[in-house]
N, C-alpha and C positions, 0 to 999 in steps of 0.2 A: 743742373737743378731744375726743378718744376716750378715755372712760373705763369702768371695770367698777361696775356698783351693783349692790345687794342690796337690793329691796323687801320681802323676805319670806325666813325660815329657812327652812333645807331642803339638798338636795341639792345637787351641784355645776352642777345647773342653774339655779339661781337667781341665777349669775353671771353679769348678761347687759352686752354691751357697748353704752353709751348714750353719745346726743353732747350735753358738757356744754359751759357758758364756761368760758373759759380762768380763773383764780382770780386776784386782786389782793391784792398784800399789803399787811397793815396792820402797824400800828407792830411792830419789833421781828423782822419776817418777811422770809422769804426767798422767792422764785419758782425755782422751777427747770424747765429741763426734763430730764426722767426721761431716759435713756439704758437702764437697766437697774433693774427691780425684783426684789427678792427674797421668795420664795415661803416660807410656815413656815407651821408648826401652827397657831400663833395665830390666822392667816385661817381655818382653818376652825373652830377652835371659836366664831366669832362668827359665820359662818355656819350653821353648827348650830345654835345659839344656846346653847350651852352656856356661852359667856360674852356678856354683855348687852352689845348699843347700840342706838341712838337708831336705827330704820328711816326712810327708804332711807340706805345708806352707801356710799361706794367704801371697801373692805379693802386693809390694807397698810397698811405705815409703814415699808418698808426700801428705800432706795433708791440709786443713783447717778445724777450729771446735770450739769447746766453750770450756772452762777448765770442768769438771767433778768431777773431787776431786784429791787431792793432795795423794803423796804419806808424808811418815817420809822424814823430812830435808827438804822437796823443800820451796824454798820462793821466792818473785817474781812476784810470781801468785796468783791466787785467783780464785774458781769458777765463772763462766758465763764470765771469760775474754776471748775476741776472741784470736785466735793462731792460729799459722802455724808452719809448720815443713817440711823439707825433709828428718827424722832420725825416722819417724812414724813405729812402728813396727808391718807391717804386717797392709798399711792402705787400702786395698780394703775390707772395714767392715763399722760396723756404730759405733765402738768404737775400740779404739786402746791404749795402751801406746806409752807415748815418754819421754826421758829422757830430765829432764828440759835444760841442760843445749843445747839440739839442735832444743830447744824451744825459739818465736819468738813472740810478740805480735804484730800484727794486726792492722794499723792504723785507724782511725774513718772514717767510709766514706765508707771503702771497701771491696767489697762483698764477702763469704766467696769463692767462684769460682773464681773472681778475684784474693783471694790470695793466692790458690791453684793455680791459672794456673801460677801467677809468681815467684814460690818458686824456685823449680829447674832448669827450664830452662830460667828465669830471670838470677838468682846467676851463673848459667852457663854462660850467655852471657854476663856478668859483669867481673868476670873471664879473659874471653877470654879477652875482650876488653882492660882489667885494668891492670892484670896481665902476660897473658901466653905471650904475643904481646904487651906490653904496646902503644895502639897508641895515635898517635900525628896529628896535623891538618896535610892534607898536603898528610900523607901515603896512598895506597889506598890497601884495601884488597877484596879478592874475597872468597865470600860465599854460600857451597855448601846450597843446598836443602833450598832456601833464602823464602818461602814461608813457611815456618814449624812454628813450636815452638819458637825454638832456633833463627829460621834464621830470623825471622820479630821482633825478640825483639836483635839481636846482628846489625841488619842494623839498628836500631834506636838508639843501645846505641855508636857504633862507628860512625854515621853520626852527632851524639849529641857532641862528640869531635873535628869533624872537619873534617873527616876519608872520603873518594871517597869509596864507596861502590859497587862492580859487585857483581851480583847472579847469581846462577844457579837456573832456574825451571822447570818443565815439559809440562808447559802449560798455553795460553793467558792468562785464568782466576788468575791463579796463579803468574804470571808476573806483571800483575796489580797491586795486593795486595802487593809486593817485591817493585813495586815503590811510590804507597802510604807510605810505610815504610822509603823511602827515598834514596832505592840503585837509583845511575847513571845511571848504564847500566845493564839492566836483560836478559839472554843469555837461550834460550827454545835446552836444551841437547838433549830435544827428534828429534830437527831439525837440531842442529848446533854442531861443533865441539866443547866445551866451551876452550879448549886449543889455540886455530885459532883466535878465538872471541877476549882471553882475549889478546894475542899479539895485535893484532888488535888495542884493546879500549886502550892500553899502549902504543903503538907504538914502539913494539917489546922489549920495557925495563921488561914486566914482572910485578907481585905486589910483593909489601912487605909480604905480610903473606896471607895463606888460611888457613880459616876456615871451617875443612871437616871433616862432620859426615857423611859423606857414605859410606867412606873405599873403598873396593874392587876395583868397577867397575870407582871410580873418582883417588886414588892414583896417579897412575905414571904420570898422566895428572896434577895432582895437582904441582906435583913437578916441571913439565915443565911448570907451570905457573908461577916460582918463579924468581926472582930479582936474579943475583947472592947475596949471605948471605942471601935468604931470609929465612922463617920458616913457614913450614908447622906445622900447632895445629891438629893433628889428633884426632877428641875429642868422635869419634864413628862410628859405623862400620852398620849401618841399610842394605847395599848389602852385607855384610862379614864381615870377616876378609882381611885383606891386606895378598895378596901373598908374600914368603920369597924373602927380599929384602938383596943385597952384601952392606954394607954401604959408598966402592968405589966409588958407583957408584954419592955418594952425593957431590965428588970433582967435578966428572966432569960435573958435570952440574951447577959447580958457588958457592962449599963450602955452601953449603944448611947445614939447620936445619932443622933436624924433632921434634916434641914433642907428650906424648901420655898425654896428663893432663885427670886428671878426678877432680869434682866438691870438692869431700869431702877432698882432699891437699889441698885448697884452699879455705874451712873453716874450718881446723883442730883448730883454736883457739877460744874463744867465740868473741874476737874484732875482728876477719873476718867475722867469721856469720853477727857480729850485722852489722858492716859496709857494706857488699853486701847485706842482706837481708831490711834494713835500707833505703839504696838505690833504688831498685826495688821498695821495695811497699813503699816507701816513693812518687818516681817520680809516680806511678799507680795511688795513692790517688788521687795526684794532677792533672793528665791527662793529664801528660807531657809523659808516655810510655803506648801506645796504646796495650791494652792485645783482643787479639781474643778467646772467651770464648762459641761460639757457636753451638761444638759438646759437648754436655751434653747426657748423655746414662745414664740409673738406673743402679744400681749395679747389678743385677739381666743379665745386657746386656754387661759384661765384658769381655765375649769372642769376642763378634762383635765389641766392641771395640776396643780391640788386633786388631784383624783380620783388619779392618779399617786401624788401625795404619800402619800397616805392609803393605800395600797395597798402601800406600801414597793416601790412600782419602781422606785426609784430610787436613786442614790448620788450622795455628796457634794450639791451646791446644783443646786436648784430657782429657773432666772429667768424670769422674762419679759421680753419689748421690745416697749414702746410702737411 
């Protein structure tokens, strides 16, 4: 099979595409093959090496595909059944294992790239929404980089509760897109101060919660956008890492919350998986949560991909196809 490995950190060249065996599953696993993989940050900070693994590796763990064969124990499933996963081991390939139980079927209706692009960063803005901030009609939260992934499916699923939505984006084209989504007010960083704006659009009261996957260069602004008690969901770092912060300094600006959540606490059980992933592509089927699925790259173009990602050229979901 054609797959992507990484011998060495580095660059998005070091995604080079190699021919492996096909994978055989043992107790408890599933085979699939891949239809669509989904592209995320995550891949590259293990290719940077800014978060560790074991060298050489195929990256990725998000996927859509068809069952392929069972391993010993699993039940549940059955060949040619559609599935999805975010626990895909090593999905930039065109066959992968996954252990059943981080295994998901696939509702009728929906395309296997559809349900790649809403596994992870669906269940992530579900999360956020449902759990790390639980909101309620009424609250209003500000959302970095609201033109992404995450950020045009977390503005639909908190505007779907009730929730005032502000974005942050880089650009007209991309601000458009934030309000089709449904945010209030979309604030262009590359022009305006988004800390000035959001007083502004609040009338200097602040919001309840920001949802900030940019880290670095948005942090201490973010915090200065908060309500006193509010909470900051720091849920990823695509300009960095966050500068070392005094935790002092979180009194005086109003007994503020920070949080680092990430996805896989928050389906550590099989009835959270089933309930957020249930969710997502339950409302996707129906077309009640709009997926942008229109950077499709061959697996073969997995560095340009990265590279893309990384660059913010893009919107909505980043695939590949085996």
């Amino acid at each position: 099979m054609n797959a992507i490995q990484i011998h060495e950190t580095g660059g998005p060249e070091v995604l080079q595409l190699t021919e492996l065996p096909i994978p055989v599953p043992g107790p408890g696993q599933v085979l699939i093959r891949i239809e669509a993989v989904g592209v995320n940050f995550i891949e590259i900070y293990f290719r940077t090496g800014q978060y560790k693994a074991a060298l050489p590796m195929i990256p990725g763990s998000e996927a859509a595909g068809t069952v392929e064969e069972l391993g010993p124990g699993v039940t549940g499933f059955a060949a040619g059944d559609a599935v999805a996963s975010t626990s895909v081991l090593g999905s930039y390939a065109e066959y992968a294992l996954v252990n059943a139980a981080q295994l998901v079927k696939v509702p009728d209706g929906l395309a296997p790239e559809q349900a790649a692009a809403a596994m992870l960063q669906g269940m992530t803005a579900h999360y956020l929404a449902y759990s790390t901030c639980p909101l309620k009609g009424g609250d209003t939260a500000l959302v970095h980089a609201g033109a992404g992934g995450v950020g045009l499916l977390l503005t639909q699923i908190a505007t779907r509760i009730g929730a005032r939505v502000i974005t942050t984006v880089s650009s007209p084209a991309k601000a458009e897109l934030s309000r089709e989504a449904g945010a209030s007010d979309v604030i262009l960083y590359t022009e305006q101060d988004f800390e000035a704006e959001v007083k502004c659009f609040t009338d200097g009261k602040g919001v309840d919660v920001v949802y900030d996957s940019v880290g670095k260069t948005t942090f201490e602004k973010s915090l200065n956008c908060l309500r006193p008690r509010g909470l900051l969901a720091l849920f990823g770092a695509s300009s960095g890492p966050v500068p070392l912060f005094d935790l002092i300094q979180l009194s005086g600006k109003g007994s503020l919350y920070i949080t680092r959540p990430t996805l896989w606490h928050y389906i550590a059980t099989r009835a959270e998986l089933e309930w957020r992933a249930g969710d997502v592509l339950g409302w996707a089927a129906k077309g009640e949560l709009k997926l942008r699925t229109e950077h499709l790259y061959p697996l073969a173009q997995a560095a340009q991909a990265q590279a893309d990602l990384g660059a913010r050229k893009t919107t909505g979901k980043i695939l590949l196809e085996p």
